[in-house]
C-alpha positions in Angstrom: 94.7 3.4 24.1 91.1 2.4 24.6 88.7 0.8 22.0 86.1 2.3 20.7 82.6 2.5 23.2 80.0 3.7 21.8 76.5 4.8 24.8 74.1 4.2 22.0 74.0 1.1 19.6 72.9 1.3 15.9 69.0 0.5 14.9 69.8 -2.8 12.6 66.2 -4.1 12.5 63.2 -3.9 13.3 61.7 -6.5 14.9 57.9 -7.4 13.8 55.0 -6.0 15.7 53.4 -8.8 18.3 50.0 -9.4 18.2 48.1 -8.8 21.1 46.1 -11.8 23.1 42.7 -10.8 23.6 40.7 -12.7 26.3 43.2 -15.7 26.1 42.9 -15.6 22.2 46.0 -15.1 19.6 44.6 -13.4 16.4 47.0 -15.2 14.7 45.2 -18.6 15.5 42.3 -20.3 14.0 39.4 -21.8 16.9 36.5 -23.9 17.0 33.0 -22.1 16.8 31.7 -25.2 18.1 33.8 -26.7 20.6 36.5 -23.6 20.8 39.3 -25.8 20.5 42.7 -23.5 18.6 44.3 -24.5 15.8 47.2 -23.8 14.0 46.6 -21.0 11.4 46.8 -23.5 8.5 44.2 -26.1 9.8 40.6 -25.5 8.2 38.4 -27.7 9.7 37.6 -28.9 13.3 37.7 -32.6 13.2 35.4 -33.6 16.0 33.1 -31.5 14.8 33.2 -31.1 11.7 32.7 -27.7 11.2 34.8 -24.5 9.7 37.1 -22.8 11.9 37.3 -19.3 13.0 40.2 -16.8 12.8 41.3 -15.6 16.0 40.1 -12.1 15.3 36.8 -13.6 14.2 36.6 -15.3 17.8 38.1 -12.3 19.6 34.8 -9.8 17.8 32.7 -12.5 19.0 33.5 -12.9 22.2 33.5 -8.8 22.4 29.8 -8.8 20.6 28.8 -11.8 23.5 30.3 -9.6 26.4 28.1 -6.6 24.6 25.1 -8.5 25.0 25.5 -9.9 28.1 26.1 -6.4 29.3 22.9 -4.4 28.1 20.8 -8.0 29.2 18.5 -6.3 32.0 18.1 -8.0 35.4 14.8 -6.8 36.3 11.7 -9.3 36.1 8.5 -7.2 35.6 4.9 -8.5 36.0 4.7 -8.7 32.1 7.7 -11.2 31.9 6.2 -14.6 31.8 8.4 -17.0 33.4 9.3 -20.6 33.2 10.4 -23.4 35.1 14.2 -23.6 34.2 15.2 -26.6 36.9 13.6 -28.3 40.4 15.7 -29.0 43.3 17.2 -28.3 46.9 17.8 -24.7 48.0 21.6 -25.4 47.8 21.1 -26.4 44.1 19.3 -23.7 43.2 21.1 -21.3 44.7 24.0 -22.5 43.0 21.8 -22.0 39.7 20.9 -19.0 40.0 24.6 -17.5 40.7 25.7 -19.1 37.2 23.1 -17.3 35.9 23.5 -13.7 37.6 26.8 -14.1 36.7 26.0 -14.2 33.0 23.3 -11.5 33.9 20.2 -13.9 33.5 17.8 -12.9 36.3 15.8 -15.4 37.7 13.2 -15.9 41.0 13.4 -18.8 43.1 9.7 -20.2 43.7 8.0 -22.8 46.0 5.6 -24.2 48.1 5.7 -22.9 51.6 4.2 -25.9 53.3 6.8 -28.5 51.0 8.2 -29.9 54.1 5.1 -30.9 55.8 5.0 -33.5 52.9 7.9 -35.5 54.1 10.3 -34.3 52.1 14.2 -34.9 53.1 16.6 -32.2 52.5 14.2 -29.1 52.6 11.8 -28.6 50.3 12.0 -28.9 46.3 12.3 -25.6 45.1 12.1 -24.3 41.6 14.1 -22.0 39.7 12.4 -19.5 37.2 13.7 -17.4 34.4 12.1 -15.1 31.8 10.9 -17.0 29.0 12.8 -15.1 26.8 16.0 -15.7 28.3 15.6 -19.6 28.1 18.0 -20.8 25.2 20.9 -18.9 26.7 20.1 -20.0 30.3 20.4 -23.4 28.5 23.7 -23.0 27.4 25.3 -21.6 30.2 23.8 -24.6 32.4 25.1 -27.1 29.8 28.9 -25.6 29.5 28.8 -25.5 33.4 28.1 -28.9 33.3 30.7 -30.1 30.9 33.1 -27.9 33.0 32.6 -29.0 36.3 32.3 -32.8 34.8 35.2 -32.9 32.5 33.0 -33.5 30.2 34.6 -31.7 28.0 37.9 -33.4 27.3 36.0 -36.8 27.1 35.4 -38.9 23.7 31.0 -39.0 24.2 30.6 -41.0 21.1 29.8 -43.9 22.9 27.1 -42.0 25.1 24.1 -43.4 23.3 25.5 -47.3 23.5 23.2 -49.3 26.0 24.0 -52.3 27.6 22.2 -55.4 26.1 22.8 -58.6 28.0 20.8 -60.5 25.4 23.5 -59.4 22.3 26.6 -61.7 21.6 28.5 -58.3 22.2 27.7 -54.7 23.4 29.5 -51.6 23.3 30.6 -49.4 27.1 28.8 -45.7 26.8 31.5 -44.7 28.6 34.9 -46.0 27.0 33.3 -47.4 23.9 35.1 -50.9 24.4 32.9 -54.0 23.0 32.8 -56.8 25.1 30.5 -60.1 25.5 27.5 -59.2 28.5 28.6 -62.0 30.6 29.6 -59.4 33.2 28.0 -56.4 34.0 30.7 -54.7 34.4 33.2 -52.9 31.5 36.4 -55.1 31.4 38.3 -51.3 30.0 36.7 -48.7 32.5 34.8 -50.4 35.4 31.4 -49.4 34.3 28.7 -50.9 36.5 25.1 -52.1 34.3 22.3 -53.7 36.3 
């Protein structure tokens, strides 16, 4: 009278195991070690920068061996440390400076002159930021990928960044959207760019 029911259903296949997405990278995907841009697995070579790409597990070990490092950095500055000038600038600069760098555990001492403002200064005083002189090419990293974060820098074509405006040339070239265009004006026809 009824059909057949059956509680448990037959095993018919197996279904392939996923791979697991470390720190927003698949394994199974191929990156930039320059620019980190992901590829497809079958692409070789980073355009832009023409450079070898990275499997994802490649990346992902990196990445671990990076968070390693970062991790046993020490945040004490002794009297032995010699330190250098890293950047100049208002307090709110600095400050904001020196939190990019604690956050990548890069210590650093904030230095100045206590009688700046009697000067004339406007704005507070110029302050300077000092680091470990040890710790200087990786505090120069970190400032330059903030930078191309919080510019966008990083999703724009810079090729043109070197062009400079000649008025005296039949044509020159926009560092910003590489258009050509006679210096009649000095502004960019494409992008609005200002020169004068």
């Amino acid at each position: 009278m009824f059909g057949k029911f059956s509680f448990f259903k037959k095993k018919t296949e197996q279904a392939a195991p996923k791979t697991e997405i470390v720190m927003g990278i698949d394994p199974e995907l191929k990156y930039c070690p320059s620019c980190g841009d992901e590829y497809r697995a079958d692409i070789e070579r980073c355009t832009p920068c023409q450079v070898d790409l990275i499997s994802g597990v490649q990346k992902i070990a990196l990445l671990g061996q990076t968070a390693q490092n970062i991790v046993s950095r020490s945040m004490e500055i002794t009297a032995e440390d010699k330190l250098v000038t890293l950047r100049n600038g208002q307090i709110k600069d600095i400050k904001y400076f020196q939190k990019i760098l604690a956050d990548q555990r890069i210590p650093s001492v904030i230095g100045g002159e206590a009688d700046a403002c009697r000067k004339g200064c406007r704005g507070g005083p110029e302050l300077s930021l000092q680091i470990r002189e040890a710790d200087i090419q990786d505090a120069m990293i970190i400032l330059a990928h903030d930078f191309k974060n919080s510019t966008a820098l990083d999703s724009h074509d810079l090729s043109h960044v070197q062009a400079a405006f000649d008025p005296r040339a039949k044509t020159t070239v926009c560092p910003a959207c590489g258009l050509q265009f006679a210096p009649t004006t000095t502004t960019c026809p494409e992008c609005g760019l200002c020169f004068g």
